[in-house]
Backbone bond lengths (Angstrom), bond angles and torsions (degrees), N, CA, C in turn:
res aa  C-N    CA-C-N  psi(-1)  N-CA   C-N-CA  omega(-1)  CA-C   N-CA-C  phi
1 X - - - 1.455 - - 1.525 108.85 -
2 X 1.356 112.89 128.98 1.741 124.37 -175.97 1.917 98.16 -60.05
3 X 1.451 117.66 150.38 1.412 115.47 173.50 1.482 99.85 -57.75
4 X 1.081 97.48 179.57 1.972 110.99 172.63 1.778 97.62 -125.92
5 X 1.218 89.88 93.03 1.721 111.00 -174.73 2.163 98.36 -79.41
6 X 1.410 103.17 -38.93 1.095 119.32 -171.22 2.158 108.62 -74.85
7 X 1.139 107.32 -26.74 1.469 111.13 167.17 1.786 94.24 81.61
8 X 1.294 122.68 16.30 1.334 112.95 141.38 1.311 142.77 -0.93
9 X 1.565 104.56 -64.63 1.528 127.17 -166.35 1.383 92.40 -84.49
10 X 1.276 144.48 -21.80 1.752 141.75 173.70 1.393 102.83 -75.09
11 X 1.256 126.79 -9.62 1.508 129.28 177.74 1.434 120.86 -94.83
12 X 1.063 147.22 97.53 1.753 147.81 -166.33 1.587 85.40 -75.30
13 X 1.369 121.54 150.35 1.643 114.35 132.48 0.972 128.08 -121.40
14 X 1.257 126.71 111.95 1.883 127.14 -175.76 1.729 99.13 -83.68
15 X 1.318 101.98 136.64 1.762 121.68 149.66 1.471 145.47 -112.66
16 X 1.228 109.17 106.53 1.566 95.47 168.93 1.582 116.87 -94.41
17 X 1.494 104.85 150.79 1.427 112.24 177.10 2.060 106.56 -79.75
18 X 1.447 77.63 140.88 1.733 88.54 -168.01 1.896 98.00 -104.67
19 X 1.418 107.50 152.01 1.669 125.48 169.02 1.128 110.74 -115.04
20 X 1.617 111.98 -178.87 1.326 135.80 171.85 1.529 113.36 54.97
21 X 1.339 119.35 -117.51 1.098 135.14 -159.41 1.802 110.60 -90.01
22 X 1.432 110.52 -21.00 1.377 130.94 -161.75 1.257 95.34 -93.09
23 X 1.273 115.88 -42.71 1.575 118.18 -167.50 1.627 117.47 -79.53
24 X 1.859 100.21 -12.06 1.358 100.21 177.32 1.631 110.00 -108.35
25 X 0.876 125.71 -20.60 1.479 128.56 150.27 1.480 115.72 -53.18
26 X 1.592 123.25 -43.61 1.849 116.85 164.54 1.436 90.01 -57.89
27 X 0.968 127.24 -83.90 1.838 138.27 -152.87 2.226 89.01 -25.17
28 X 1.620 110.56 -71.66 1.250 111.64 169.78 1.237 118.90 -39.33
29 X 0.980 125.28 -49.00 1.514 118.03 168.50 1.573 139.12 -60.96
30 X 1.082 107.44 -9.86 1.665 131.95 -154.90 2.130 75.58 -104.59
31 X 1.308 112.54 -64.84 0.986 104.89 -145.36 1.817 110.26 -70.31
32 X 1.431 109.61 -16.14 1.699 137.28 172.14 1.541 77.35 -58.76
33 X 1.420 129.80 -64.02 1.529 116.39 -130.99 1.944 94.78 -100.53
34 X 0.997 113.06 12.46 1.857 137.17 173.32 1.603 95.76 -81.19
35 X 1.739 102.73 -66.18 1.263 103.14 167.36 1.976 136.16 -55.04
36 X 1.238 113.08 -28.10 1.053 146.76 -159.03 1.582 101.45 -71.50
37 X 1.581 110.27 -46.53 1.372 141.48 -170.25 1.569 113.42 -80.85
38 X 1.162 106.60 -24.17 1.628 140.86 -141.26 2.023 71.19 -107.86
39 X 0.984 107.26 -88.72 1.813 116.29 172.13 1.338 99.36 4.76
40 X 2.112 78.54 -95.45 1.437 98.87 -175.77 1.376 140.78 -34.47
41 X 1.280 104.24 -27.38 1.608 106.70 179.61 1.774 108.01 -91.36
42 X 1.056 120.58 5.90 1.440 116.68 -164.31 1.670 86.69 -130.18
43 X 1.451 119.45 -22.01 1.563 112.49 157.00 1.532 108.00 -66.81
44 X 1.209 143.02 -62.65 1.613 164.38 -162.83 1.696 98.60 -70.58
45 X 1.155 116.04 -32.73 2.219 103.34 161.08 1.618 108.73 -98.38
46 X 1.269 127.93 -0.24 1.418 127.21 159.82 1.738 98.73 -70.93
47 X 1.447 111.55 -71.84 1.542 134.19 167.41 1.457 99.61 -21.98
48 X 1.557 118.70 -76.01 1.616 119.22 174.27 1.722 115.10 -34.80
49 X 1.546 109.18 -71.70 1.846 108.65 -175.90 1.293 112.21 -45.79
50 X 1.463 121.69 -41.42 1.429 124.82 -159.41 1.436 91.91 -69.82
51 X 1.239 135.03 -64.10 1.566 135.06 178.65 1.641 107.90 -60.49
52 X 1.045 123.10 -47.15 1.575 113.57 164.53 1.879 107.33 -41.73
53 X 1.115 117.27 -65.76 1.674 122.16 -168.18 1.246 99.94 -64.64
54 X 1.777 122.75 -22.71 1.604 97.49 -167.24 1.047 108.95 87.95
55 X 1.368 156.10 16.30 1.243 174.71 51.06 1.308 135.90 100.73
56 X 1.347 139.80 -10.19 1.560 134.55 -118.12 1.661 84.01 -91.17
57 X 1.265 107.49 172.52 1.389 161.64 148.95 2.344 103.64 93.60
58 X 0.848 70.49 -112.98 2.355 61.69 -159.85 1.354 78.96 -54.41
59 X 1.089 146.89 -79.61 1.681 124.13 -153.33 2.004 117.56 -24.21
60 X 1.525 82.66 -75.93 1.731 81.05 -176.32 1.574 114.33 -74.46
61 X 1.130 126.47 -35.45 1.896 115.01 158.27 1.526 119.56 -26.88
62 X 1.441 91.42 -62.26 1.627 103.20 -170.70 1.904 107.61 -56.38
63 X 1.687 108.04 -41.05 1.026 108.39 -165.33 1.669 111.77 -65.17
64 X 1.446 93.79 -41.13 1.577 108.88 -170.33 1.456 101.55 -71.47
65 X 1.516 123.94 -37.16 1.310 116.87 169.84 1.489 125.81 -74.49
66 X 1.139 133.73 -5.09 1.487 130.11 162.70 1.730 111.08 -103.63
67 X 1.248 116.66 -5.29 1.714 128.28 158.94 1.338 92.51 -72.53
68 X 1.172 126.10 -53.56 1.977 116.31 179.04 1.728 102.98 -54.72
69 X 1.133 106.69 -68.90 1.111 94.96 -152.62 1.732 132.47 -88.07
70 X 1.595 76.52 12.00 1.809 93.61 174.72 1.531 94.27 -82.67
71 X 1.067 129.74 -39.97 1.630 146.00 -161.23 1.625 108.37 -79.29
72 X 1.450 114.60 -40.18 1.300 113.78 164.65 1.937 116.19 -58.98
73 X 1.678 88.93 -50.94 1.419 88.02 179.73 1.469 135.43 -82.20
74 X 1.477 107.20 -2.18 1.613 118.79 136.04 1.603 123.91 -60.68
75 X 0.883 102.28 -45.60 1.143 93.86 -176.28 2.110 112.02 -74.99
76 X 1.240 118.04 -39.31 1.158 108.68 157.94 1.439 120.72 -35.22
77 X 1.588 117.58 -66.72 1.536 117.55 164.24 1.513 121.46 -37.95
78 X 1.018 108.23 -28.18 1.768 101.14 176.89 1.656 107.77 -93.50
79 X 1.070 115.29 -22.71 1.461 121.74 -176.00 2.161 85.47 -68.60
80 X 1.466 110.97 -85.25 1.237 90.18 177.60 1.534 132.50 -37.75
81 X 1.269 135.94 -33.75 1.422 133.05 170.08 1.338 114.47 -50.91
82 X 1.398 117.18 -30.55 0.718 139.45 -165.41 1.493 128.55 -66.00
83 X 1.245 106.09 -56.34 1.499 160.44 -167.78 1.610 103.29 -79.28
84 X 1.281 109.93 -61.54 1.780 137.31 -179.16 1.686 91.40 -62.81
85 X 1.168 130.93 -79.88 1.502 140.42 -179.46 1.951 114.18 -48.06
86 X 0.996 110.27 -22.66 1.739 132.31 179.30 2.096 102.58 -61.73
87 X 1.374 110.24 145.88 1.570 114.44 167.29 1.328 89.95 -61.77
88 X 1.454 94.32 161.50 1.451 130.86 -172.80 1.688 97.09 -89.76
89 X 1.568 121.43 115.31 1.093 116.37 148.54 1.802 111.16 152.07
90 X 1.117 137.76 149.83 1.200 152.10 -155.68 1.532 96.02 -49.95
91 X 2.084 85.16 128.13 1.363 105.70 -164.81 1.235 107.11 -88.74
92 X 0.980 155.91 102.62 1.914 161.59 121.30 1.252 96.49 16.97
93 X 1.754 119.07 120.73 1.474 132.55 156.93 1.078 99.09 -103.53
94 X 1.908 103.68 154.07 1.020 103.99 -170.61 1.731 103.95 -137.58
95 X 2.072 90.19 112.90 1.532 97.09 -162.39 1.931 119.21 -46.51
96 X 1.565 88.95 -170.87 1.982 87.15 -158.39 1.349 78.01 -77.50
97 X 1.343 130.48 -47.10 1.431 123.19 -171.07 1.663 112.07 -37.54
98 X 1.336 111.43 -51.69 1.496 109.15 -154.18 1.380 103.92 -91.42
99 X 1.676 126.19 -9.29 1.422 158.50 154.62 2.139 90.73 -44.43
100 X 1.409 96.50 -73.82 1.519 88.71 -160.34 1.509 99.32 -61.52
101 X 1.353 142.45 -33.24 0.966 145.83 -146.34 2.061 100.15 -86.38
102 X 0.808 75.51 -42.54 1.752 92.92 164.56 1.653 112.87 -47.17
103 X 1.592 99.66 -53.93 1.726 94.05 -171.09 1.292 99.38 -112.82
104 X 1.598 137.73 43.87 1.493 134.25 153.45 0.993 96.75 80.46
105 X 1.616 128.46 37.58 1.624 110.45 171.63 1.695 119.99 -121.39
106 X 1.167 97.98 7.62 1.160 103.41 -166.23 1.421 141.40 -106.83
107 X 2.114 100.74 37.72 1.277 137.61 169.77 1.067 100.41 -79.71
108 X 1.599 127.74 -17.27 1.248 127.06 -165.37 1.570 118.30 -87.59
109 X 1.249 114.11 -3.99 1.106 146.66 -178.92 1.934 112.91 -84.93
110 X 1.081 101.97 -29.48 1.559 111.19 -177.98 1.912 109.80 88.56
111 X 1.513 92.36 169.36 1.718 88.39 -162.91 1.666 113.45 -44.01
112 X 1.369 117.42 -56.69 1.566 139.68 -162.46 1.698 106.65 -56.80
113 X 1.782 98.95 -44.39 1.175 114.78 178.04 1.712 121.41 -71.45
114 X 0.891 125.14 -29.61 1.582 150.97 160.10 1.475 114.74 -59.27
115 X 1.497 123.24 -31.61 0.785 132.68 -165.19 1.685 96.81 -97.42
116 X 0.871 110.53 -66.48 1.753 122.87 174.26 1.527 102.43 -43.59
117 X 1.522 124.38 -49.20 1.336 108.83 -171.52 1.929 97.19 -79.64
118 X 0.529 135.12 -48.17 1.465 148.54 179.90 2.092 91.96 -38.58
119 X 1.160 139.99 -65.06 1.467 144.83 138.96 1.390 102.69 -13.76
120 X 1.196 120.02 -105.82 1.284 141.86 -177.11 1.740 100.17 -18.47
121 X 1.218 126.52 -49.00 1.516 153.60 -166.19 2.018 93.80 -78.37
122 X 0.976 111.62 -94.73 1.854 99.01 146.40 1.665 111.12 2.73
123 X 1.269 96.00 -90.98 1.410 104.96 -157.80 1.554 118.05 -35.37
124 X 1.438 89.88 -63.27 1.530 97.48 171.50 1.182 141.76 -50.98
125 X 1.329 98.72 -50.65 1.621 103.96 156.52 1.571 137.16 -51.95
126 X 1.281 115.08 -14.42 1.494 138.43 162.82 0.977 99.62 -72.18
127 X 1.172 117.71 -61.20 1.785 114.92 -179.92 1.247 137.76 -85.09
128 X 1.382 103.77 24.73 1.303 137.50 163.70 1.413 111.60 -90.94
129 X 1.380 106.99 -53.95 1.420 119.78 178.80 1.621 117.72 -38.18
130 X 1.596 101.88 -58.88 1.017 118.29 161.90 1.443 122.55 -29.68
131 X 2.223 105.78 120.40 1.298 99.97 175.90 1.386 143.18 -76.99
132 X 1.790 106.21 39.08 1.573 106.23 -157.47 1.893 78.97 -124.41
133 X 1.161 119.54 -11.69 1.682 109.44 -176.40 1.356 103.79 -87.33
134 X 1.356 103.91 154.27 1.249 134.49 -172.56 1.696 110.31 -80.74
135 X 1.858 107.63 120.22 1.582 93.49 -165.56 1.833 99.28 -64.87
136 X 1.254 130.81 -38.04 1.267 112.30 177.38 1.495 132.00 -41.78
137 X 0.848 132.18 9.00 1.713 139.83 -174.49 1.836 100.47 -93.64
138 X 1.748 90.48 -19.25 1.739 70.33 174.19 1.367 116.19 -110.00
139 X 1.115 112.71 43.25 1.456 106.28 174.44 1.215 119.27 -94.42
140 X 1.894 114.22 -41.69 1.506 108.94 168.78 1.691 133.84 -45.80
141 X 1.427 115.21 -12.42 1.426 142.01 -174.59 1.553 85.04 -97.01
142 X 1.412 112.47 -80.51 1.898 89.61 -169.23 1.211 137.23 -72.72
143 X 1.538 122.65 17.12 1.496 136.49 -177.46 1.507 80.25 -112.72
144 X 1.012 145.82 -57.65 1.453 142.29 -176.64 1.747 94.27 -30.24
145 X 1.733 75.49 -92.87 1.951 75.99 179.94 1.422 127.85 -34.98
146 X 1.659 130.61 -44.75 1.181 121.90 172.78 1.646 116.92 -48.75
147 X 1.314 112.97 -43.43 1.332 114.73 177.16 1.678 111.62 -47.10
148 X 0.895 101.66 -65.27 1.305 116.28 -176.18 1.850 111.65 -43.77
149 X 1.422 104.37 -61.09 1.469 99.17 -179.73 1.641 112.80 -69.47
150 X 1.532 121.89 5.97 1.147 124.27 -172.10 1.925 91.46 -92.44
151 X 1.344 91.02 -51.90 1.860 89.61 -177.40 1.819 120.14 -55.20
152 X 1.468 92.29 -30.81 1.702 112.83 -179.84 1.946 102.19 -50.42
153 X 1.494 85.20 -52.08 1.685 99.39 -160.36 1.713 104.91 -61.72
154 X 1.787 115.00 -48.43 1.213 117.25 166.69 1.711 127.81 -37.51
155 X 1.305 96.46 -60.96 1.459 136.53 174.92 1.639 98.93 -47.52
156 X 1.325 131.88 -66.22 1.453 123.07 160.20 1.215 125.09 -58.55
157 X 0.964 138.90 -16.81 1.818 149.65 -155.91 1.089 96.07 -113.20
158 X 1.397 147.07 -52.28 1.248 150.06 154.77 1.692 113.75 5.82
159 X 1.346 74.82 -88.36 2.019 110.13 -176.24 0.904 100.54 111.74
């Protein structure tokens, strides 16, 4: 099994099954984000040839820029699936403090300040735990982090 660089496994996801009117708006949504996937993968073998050929200028931009943003807007679709399928009840934000503290940034803050977001970082996560929060609240924390171990991976691969 690959590590969990992304902190995945710190994330629970609870589901409830949805009716009526809710359940056919997910169903609509599922099938946008079918398409969405459908994008993305036909952005990501444009992305592939252009770096296969050696490629530069509007070819691979364009490619690499609709691989972003097919991928963002998947991931929006799953954030709502997400969200829609989640217990019913007031969603937990999670301040910039406890945000930086989340993705290792928040030495930058100074001791007192580090310390407070590091709390704040606590806090939330308790109240995450909690079965009345919404599993979507943790996605801004694990797309954070994915970003990050994505730049890491460049950043080593480089040289």
């Amino acid at each position: 099994m690959a590590a969990d660089r992304i902190g995945v496994l710190d994330y629970k996801v609870r589901a409830t099954p949805v009716g009526g009117a809710a359940q056919t708006r997910l169903l609509t949504r599922l099938s946008v984000m079918t398409s969405e996937v459908a994008r993305l993968q036909s952005a990501i073998a444009r992305l592939r040839h252009a770096v296969q050929a050696n490629q530069g200028g509007e070819p691979l931009v364009s490619a690499l820029m609709d691989s972003r943003n097919w991928a963002l807007s998947v991931l929006a679709s799953h954030s709502y699936a997400q969200e829609m399928l989640g217990p019913s009840g007031a969603t937990p934000h999670m301040g910039k403090t406890a945000a930086m503290a989340a993705r290792g940034d928040a030495r930058n803050l100074g001791p007192a300040g580090s310390m407070l977001a590091a709390r704040q970082l606590a806090d939330y996560r308790e109240a995450e735990r909690d079965s009345r929060v919404f599993p979507a609240v943790q996605l801004p924390a694990l797309s954070d982090a994915a970003v990050k171990v994505g730049i890491e991976d460049a950043t080593r691969d480089r040289g």
